[in-house]
N, CA, C and O atoms as CSV, one atom per row, in Angstrom:
chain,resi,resn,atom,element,x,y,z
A,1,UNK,N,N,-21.917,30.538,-33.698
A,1,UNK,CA,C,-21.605,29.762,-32.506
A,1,UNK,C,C,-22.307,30.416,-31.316
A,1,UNK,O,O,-22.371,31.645,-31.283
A,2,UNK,N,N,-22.621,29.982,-30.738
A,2,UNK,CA,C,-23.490,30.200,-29.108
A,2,UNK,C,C,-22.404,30.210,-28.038
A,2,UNK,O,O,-21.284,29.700,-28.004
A,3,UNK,N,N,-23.264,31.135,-26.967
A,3,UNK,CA,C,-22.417,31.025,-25.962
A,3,UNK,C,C,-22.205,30.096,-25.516
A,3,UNK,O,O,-21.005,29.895,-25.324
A,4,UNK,N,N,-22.947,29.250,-25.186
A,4,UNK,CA,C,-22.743,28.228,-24.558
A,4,UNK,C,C,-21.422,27.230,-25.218
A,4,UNK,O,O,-20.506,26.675,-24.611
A,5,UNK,N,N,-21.674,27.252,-26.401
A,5,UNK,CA,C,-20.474,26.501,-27.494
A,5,UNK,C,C,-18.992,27.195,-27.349
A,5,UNK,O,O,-17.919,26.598,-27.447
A,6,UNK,N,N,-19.197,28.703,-27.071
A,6,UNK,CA,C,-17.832,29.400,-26.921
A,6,UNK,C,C,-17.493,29.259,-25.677
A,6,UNK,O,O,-16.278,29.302,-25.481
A,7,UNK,N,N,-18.574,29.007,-24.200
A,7,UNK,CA,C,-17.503,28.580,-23.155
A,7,UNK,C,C,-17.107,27.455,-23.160
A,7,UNK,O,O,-16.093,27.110,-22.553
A,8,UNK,N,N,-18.004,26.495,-24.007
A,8,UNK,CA,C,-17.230,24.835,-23.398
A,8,UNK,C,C,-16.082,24.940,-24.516
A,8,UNK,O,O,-14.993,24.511,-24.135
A,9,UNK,N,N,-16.121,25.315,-25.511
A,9,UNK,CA,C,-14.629,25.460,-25.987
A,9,UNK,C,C,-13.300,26.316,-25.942
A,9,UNK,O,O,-12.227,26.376,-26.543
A,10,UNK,N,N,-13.927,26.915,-24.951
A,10,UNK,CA,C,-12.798,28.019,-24.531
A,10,UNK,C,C,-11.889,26.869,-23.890
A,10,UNK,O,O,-12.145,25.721,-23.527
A,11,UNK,N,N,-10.587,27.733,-23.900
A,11,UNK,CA,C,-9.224,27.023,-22.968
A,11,UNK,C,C,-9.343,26.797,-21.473
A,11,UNK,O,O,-9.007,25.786,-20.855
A,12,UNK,N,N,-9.934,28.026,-20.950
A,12,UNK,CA,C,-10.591,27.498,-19.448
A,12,UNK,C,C,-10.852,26.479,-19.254
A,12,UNK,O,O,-10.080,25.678,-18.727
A,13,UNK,N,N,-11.934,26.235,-19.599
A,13,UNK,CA,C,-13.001,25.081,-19.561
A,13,UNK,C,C,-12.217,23.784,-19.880
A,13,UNK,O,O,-12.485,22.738,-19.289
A,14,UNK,N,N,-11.115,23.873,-20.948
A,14,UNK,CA,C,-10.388,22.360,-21.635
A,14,UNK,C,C,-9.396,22.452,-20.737
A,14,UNK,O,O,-8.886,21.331,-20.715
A,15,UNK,N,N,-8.819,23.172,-19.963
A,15,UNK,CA,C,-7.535,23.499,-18.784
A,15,UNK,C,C,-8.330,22.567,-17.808
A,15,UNK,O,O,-7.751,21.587,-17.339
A,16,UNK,N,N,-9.876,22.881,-17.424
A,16,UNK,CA,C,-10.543,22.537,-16.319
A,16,UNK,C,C,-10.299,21.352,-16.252
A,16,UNK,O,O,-9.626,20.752,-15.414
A,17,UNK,N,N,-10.899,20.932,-17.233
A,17,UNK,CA,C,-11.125,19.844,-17.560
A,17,UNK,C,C,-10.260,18.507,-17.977
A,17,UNK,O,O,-10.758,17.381,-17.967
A,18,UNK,N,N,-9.138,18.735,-18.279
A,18,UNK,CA,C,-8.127,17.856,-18.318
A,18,UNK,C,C,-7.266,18.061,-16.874
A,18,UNK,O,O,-6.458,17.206,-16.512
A,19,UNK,N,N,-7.499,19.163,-16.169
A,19,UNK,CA,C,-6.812,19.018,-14.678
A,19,UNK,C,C,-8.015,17.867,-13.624
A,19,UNK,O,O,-7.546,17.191,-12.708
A,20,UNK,N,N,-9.172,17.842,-13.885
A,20,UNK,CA,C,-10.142,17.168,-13.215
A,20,UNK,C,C,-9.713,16.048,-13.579
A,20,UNK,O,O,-9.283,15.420,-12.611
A,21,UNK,N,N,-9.588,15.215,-15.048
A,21,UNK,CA,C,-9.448,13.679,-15.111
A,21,UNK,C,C,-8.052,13.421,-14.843
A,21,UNK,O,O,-7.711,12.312,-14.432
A,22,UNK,N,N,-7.095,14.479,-15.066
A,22,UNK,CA,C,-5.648,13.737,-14.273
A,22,UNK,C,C,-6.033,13.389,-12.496
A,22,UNK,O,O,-5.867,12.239,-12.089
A,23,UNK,N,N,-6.587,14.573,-11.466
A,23,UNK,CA,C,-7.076,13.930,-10.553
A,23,UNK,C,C,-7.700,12.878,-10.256
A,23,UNK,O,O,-7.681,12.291,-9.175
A,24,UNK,N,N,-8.422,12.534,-11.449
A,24,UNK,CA,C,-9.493,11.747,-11.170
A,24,UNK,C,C,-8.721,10.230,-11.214
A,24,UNK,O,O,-8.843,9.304,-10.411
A,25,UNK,N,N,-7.971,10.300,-12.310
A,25,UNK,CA,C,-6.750,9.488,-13.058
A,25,UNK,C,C,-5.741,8.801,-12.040
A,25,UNK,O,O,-5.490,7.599,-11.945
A,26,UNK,N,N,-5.194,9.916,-11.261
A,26,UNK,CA,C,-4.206,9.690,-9.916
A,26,UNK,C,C,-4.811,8.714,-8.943
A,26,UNK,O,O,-4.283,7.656,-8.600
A,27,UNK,N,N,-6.202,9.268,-8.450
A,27,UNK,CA,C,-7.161,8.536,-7.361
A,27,UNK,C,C,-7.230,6.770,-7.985
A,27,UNK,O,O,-7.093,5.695,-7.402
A,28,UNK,N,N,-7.446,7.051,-9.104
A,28,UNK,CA,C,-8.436,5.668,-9.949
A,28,UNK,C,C,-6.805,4.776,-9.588
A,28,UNK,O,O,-6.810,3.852,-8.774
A,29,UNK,N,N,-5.611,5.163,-10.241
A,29,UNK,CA,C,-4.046,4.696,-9.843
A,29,UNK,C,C,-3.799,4.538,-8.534
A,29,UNK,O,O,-3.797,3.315,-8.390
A,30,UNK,N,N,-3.508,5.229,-7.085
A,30,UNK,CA,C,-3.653,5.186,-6.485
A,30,UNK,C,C,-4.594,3.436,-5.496
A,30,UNK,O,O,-4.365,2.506,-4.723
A,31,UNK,N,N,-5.625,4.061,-6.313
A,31,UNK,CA,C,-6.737,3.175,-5.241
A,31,UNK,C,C,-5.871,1.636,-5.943
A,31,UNK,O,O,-5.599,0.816,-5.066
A,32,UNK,N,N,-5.568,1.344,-6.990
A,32,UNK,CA,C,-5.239,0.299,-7.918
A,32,UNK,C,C,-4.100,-0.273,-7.307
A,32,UNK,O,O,-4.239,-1.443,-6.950
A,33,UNK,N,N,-3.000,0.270,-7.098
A,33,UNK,CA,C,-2.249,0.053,-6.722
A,33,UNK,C,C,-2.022,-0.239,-5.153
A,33,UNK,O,O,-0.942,-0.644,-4.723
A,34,UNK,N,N,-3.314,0.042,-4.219
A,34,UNK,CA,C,-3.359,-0.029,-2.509
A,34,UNK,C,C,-4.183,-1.627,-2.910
A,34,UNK,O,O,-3.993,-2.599,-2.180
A,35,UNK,N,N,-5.091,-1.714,-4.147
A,35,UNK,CA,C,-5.551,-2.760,-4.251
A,35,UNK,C,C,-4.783,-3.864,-4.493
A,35,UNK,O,O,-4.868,-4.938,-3.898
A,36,UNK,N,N,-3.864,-3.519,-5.577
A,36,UNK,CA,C,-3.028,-4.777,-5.643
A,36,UNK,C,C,-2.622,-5.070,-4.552
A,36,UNK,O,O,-3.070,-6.159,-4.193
A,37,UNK,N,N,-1.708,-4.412,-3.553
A,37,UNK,CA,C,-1.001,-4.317,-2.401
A,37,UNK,C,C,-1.685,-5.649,-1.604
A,37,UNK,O,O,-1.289,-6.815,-1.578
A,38,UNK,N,N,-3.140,-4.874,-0.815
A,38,UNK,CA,C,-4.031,-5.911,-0.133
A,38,UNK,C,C,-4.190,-7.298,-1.266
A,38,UNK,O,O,-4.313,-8.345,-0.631
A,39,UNK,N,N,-4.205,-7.435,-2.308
A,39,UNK,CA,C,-4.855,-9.015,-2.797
A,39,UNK,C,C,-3.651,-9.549,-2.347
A,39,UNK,O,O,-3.632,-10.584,-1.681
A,40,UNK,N,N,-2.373,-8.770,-2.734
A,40,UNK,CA,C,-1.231,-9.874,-2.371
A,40,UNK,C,C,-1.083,-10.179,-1.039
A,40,UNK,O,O,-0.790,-11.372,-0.965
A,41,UNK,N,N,-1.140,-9.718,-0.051
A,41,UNK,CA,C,-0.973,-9.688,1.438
A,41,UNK,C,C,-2.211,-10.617,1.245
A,41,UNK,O,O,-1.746,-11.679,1.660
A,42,UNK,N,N,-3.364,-10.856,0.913
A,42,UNK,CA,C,-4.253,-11.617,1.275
A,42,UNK,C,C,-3.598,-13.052,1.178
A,42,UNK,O,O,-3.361,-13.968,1.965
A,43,UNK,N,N,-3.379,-12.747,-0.468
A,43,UNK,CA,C,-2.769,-14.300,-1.029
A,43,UNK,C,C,-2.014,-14.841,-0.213
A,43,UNK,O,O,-2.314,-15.901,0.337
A,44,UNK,N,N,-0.499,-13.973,0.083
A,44,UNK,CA,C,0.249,-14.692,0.820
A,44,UNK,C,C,0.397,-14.338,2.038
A,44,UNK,O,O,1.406,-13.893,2.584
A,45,UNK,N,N,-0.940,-14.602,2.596
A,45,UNK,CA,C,-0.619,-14.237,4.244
A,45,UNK,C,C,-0.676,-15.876,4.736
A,45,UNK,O,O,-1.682,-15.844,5.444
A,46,UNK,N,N,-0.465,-16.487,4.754
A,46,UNK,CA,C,0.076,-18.111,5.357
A,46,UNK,C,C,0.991,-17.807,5.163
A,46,UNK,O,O,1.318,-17.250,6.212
A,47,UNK,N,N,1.872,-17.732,4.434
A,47,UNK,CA,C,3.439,-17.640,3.807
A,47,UNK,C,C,4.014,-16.576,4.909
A,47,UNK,O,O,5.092,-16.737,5.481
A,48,UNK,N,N,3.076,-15.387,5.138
A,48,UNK,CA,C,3.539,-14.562,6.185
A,48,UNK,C,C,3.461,-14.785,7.621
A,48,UNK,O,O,4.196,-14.405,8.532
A,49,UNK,N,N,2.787,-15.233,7.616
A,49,UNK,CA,C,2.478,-15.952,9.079
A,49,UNK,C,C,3.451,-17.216,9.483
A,49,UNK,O,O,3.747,-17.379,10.667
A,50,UNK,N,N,3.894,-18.026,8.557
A,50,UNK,CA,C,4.298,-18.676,9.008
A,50,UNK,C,C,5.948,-18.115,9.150
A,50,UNK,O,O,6.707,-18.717,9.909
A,51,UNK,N,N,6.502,-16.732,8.236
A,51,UNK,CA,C,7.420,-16.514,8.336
A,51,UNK,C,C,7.772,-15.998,9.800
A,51,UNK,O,O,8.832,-16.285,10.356
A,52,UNK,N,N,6.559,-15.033,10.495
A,52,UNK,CA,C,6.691,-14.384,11.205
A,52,UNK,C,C,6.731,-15.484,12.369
A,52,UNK,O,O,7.197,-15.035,13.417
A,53,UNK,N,N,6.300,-16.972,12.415
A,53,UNK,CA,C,6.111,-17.884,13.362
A,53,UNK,C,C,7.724,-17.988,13.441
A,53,UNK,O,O,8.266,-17.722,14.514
A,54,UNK,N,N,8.252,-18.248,12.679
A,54,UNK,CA,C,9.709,-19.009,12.872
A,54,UNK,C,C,10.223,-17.556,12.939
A,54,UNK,O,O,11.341,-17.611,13.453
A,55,UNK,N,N,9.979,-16.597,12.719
A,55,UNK,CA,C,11.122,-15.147,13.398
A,55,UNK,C,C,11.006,-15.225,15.089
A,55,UNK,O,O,11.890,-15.317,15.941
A,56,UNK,N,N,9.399,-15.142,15.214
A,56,UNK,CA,C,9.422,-15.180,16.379
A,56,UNK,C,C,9.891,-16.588,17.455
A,56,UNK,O,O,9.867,-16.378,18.668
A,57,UNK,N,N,10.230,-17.737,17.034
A,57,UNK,CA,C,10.465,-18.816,17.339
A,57,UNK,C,C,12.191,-18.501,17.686
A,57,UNK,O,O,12.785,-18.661,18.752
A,58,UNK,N,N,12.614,-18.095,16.614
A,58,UNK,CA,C,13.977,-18.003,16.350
A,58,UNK,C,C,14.372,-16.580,17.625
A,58,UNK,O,O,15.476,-16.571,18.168
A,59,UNK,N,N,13.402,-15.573,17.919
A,59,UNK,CA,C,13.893,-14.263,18.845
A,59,UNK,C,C,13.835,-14.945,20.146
A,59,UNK,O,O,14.642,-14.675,21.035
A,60,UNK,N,N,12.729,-15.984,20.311
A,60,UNK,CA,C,12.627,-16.681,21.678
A,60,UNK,C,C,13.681,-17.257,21.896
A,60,UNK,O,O,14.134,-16.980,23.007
A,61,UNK,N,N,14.485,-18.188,21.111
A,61,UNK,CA,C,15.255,-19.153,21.529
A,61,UNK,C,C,16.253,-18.329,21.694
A,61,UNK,O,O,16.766,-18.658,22.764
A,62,UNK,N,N,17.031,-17.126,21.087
A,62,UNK,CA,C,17.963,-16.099,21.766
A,62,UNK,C,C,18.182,-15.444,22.795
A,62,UNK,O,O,19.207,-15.135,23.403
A,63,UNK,N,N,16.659,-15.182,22.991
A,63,UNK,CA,C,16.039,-14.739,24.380
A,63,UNK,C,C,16.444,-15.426,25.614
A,63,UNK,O,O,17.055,-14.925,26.557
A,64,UNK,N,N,15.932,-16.913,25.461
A,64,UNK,CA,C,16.050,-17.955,26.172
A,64,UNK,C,C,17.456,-18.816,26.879
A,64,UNK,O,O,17.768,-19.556,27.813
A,65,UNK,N,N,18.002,-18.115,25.686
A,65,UNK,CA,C,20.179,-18.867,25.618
A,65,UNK,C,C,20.745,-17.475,26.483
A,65,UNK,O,O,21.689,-17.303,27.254
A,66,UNK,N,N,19.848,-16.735,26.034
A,66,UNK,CA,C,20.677,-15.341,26.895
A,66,UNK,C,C,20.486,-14.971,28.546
A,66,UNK,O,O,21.383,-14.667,29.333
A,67,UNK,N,N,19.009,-15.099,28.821
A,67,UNK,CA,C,18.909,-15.567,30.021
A,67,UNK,C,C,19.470,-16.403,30.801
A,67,UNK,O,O,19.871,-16.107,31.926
A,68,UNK,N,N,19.581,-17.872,30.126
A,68,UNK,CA,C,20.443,-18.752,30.598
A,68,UNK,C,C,21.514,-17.973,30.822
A,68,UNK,O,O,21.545,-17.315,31.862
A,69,UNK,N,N,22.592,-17.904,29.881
A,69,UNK,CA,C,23.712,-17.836,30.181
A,69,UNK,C,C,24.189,-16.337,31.028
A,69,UNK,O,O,25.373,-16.031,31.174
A,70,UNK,N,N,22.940,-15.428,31.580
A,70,UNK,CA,C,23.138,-14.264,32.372
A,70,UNK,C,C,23.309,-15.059,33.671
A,70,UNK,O,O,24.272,-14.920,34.425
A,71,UNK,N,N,21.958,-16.177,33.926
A,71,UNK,CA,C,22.000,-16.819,35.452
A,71,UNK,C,C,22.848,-18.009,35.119
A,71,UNK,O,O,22.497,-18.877,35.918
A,72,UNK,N,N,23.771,-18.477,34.355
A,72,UNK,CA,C,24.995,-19.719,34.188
A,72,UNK,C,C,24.321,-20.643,34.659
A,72,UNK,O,O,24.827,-21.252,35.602
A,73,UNK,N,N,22.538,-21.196,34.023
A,73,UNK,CA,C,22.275,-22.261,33.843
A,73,UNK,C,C,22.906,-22.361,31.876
A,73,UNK,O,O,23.410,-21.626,31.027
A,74,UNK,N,N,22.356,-23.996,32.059
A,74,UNK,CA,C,22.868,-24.366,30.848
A,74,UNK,C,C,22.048,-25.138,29.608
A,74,UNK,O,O,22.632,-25.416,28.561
């Protein structure tokens, strides 16, 4: 066997080396999962928008009843 054959099979080298593709592994997961995230927000961004239309529709008109009824219009 050669040196070269006894370092790449040494435990070092297989320690190295299976700690590099779990990193690599995490990132590749990671990025996958920020990806799914954004397609769905893409998909349902009407659905979000329109939710956020009627939240904000709905904070105005509270807004609006509360004012009123601070100055006892009606």
């Amino acid at each position: 066997m050669s040196i070269l054959e006894n370092i790449q099979n040494s435990t070092a080298v297989r320690n190295y080396r299976q700690g590099y593709l779990v990193w690599l592994g995490a990132h590749k997961a990671a990025f996958e999962l920020a990806q799914g995230g954004f397609e769905k927000l893409v998909n349902s961004r009407e659905e979000l928008v329109e939710d956020l239309v009627q939240k904000g529709a709905a904070m105005e008109e509270t807004v609006q009843s509360n004012v009123n009824s601070f100055f006892g219009r009606s």
